[in-house]
C-alpha positions as CSV (number, residue, x, y, z in Angstrom):
1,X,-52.5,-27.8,8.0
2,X,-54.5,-26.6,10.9
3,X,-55.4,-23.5,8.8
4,X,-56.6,-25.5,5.8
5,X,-59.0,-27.4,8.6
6,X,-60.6,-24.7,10.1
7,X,-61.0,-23.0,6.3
8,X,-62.5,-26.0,4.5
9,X,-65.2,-26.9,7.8
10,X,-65.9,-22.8,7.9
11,X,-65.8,-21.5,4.5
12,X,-68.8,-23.5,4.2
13,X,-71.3,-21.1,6.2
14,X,-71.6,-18.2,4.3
15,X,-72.7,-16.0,7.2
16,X,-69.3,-16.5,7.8
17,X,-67.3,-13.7,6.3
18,X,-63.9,-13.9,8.2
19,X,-62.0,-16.0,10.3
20,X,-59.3,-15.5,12.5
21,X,-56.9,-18.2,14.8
22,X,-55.9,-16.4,18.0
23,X,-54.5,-17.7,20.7
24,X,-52.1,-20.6,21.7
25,X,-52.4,-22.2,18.2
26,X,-51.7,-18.9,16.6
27,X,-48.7,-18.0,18.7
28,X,-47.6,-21.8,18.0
29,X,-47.6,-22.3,22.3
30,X,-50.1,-25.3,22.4
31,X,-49.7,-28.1,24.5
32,X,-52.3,-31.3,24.7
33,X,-54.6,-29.3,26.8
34,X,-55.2,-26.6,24.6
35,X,-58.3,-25.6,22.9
36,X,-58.2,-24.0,19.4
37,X,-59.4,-20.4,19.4
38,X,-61.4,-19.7,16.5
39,X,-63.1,-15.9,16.1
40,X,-65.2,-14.9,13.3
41,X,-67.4,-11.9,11.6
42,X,-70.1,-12.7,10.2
43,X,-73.1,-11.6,7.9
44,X,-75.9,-11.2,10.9
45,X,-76.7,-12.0,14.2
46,X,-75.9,-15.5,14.7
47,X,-78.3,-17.2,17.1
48,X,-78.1,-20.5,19.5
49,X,-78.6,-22.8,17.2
50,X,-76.3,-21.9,14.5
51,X,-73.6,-20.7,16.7
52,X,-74.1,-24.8,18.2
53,X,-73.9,-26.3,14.5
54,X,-70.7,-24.5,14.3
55,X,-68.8,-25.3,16.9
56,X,-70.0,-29.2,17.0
57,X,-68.9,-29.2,13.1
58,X,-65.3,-27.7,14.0
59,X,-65.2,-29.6,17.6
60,X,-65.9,-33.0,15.3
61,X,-63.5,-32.7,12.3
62,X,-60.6,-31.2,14.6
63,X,-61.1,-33.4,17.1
64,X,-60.5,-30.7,19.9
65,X,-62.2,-28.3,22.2
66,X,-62.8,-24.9,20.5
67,X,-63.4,-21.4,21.6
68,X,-65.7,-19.5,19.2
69,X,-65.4,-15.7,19.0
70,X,-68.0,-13.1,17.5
71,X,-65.7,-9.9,16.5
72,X,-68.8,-8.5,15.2
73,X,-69.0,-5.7,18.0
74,X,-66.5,-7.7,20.5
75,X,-64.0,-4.6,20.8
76,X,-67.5,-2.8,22.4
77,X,-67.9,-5.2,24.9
78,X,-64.2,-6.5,25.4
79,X,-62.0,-4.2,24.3
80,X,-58.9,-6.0,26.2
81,X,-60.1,-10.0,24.2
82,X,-60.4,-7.6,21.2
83,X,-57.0,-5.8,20.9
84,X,-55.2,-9.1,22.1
85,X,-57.1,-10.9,19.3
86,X,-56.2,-8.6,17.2
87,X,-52.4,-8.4,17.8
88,X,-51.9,-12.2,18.1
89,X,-53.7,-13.7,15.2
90,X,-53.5,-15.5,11.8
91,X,-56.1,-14.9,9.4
92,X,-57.7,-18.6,8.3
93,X,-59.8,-16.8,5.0
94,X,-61.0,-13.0,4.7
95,X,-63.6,-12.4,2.2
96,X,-64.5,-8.9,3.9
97,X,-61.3,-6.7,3.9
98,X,-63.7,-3.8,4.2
99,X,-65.5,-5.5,8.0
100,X,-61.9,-6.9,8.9
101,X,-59.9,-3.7,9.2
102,X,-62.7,-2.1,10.7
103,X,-62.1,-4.6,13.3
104,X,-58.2,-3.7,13.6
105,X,-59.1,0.1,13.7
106,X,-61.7,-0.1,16.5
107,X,-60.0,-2.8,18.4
108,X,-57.0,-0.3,19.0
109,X,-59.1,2.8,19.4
110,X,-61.8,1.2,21.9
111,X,-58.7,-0.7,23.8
112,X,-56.4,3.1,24.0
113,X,-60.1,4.6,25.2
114,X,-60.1,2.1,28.2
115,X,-56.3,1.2,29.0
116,X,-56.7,3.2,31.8
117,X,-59.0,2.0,33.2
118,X,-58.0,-1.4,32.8
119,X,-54.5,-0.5,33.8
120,X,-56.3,0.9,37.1
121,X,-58.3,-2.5,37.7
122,X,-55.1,-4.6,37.0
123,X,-53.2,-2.2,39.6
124,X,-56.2,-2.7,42.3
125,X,-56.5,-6.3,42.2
126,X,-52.5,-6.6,42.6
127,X,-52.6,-4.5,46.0
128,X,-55.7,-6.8,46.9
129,X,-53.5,-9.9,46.1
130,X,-50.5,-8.3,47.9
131,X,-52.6,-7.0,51.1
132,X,-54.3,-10.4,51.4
133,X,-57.8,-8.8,50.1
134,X,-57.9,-11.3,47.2
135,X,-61.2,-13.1,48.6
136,X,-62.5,-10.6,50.8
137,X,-65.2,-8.1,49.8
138,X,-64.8,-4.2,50.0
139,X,-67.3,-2.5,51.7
140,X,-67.6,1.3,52.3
């Protein structure tokens, strides 16, 4: 049902190429506090204004809080959001196959690039946590 929503309000935008629900609605964990995750490609650059016409169109016919995604480039920028996104999803409409499983092959190859270095991160801010460090700031 939630699926059919999010299709009919999106398929509407034709910059809008594919749509993905991530997140606690995907992985059916939401509770009354959840927001609905919502990530998209699309045909160009969206910019303020459109992205705003979106999300108030979505926000007003589900009647909930949503977080709006732009996979365009995401696994460049966040390779972690984008390999999560792309293991824990369900696919509202794809009219790009082509643009989507680009997405699924760069979203594992830029997140195996970087694991280690997120895996390093993750490990330092536990022995900050552990040591008390959490709110403190390094210095050399």
């Amino acid at each position: 049902m939630l699926i059919e929503q999010i299709k009919n309000i999106l398929q509407k935008y034709e910059v809008i190429e594919n749509a993905l629900l991530f997140g606690s609605y995907a992985n059916n964990q939401q509770h009354k506090m959840s927001d609905i995750d919502i990530a998209v490609q699309t045909t160009k650059e969206l910019d303020l204004f459109e992205m705003g016409e979106i999300i108030s169109d979505l926000e007003t016919q589900l009647n909930n809080k949503i977080d709006f995604i732009i996979l365009n480039e995401l696994y460049k920028n966040s390779p972690l959001l984008a390999y999560n996104i792309y293991l824990n999803h369900i696919p509202v409409f794809i009219h790009n196959h082509k643009k989507y499983n680009i997405f699924k092959e760069n979203s594992m190859h830029y997140y195996f690039d970087f694991k280690h270095i997120i895996d390093e991160q993750n490990e330092t801010f536990k022995q900050r946590i552990l040591d008390g460090n959490i709110a403190k700031t390094q210095t050399a």
